[in-house]
N, C-alpha and C positions, 0 to 999 in steps of 0.2 A: 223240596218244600221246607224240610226243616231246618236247615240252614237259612233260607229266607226268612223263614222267623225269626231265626235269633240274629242276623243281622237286623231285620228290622227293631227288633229290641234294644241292639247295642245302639244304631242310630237315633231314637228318642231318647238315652241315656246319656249321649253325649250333645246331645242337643245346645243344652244349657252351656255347658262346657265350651262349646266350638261356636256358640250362637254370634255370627258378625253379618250383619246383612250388609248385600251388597252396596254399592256407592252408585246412584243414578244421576243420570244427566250429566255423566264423567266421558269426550271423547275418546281421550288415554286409553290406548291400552293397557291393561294391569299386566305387572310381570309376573310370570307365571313363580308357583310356588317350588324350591328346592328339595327333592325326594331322594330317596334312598329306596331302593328295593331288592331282594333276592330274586337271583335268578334261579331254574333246576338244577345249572351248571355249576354252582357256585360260587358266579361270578355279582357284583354287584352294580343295578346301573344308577346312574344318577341325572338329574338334570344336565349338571355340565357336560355330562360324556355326548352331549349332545347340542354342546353349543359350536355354533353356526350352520344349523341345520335344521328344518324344517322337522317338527315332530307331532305323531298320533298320538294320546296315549288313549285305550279303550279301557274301559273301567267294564268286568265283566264275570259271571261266574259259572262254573259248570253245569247249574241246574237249566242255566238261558238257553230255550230251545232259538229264541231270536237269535241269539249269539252267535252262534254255529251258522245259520244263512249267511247272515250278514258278515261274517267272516271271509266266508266262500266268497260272496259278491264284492268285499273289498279288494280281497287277492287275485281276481280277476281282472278288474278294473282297474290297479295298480300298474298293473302286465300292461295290460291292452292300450292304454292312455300313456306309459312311460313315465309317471309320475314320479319322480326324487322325494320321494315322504320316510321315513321313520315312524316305526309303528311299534309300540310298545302296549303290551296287552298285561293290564295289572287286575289281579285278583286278590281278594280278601282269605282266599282259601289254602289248604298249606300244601307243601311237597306232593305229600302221597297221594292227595285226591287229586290234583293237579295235575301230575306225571302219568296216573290210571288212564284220566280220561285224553290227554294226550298220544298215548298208542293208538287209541281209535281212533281219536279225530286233529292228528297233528294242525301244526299253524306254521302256517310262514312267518309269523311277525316273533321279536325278542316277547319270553312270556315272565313277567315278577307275578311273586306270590307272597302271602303275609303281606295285603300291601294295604290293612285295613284305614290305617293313619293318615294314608294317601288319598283313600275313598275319600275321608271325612273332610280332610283339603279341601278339595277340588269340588268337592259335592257343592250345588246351588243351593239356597237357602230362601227361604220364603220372608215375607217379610216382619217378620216374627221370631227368626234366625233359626227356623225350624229347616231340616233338612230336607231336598226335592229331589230325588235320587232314584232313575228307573234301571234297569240294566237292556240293551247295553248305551254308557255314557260315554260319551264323544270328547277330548280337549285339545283343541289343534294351536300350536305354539309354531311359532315362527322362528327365523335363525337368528334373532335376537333376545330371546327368548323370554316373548311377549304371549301371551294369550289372545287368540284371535277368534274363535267360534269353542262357546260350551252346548251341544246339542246332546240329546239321548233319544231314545227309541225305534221304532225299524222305521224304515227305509230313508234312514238319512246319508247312504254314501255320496251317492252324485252330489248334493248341495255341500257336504266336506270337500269331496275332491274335486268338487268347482271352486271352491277355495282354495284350494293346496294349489292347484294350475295356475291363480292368481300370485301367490307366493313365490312360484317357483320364476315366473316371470320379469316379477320385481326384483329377485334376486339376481336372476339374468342379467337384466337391464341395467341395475347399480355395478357388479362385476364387468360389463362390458362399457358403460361410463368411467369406470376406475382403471380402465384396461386405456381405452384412448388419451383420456387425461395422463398417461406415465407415458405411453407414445407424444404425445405433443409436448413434454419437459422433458424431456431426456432423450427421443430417437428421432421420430420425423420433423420435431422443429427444428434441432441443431445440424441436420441434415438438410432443411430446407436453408437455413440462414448459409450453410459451403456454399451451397451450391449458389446462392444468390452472389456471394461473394467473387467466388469463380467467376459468373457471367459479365461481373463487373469489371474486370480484368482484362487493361486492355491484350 
């Protein structure tokens, strides 16, 4: 509880600061924004380390009793569906409260922490460029690494990962279009042209 306060404090505090409301009646997808976070390992991730790949990132904190379901039922449904997604689970919260509550309720997904800057990113904004931020926040990026659904609150996996299966498709479908196109320039057309040539032969 007391950590939700004083995030909510730092978010009206930075309000002004970060205030850009979004752009309407825009098709475009927006590119998503370039992050930097800690991991517990020491390792750090970034946007990039994740280009050409389909990406989660979960905006979440330890006090979220949703979080923890909704965790479980992602990582379920990831399995059971087969889904190719990247799931990065960013927190505002540091190391050692982070790594506590990880003994008990570890995560299959990469976890950043101190990832407050990122919150404030990614966070929706009213139109008044005031901040609209529940936990837990959803941002699913594509392998171009475009923003494609910002959703937050429970029971939004299915309609995410009826997206992701959307993605994952189209990515299919362009890799096996780019796969026949270098077949037909280079293997089975110049194969088909021998062989035509042969037949011609008296």
């Amino acid at each position: 509880m007391r950590f939700g306060l004083v995030l909510f404090i730092v978010l009206l505090s930075f309000s002004l600061l970060y205030a850009q409301p979004e752009a309407n009646g825009k098709s475009e997808l927006q590119p998503a924004y370039d992050f930097f976070v800690d991991s517990l390992d020491g390792k750090t991730y970034s946007l990039e380390d994740f280009e050409g790949k389909n990406l989660l990132i979960i905006f979440w904190a330890t006090s979220c009793i949703i979080c923890k379901d909704e965790f479980s039922k992602l990582s379920q449904q990831l399995k059971a569906r087969a889904i190719n997604l990247e799931v990065l689970a960013i927190t505002a919260e540091n190391e050692t409260i982070v790594a506590k509550y990880l003994r008990k309720n570890p995560l299959d997904f990469m976890v950043g922490v101190n990832g407050l800057r990122i919150i404030l990113r990614y966070a929706k904004r009213d139109s008044e460029g005031r901040f609209m931020l529940g936990y837990p926040s959803y941002v699913l990026i594509n392998s171009r690494s475009e923003i494609v659904k910002r959703i937050q609150g429970e029971g939004k996996i299915d309609e995410i990962l009826q997206t992701a299966e959307q993605l994952m498709k189209e990515q299919n479908s362009a890799k096996q279009t780019e796969t026949d196109q270098k077949r037909g320039s280079d293997g089975t057309g110049s194969t088909t042209a021998k062989q035509t040539e042969i037949d011609q032969k008296p």
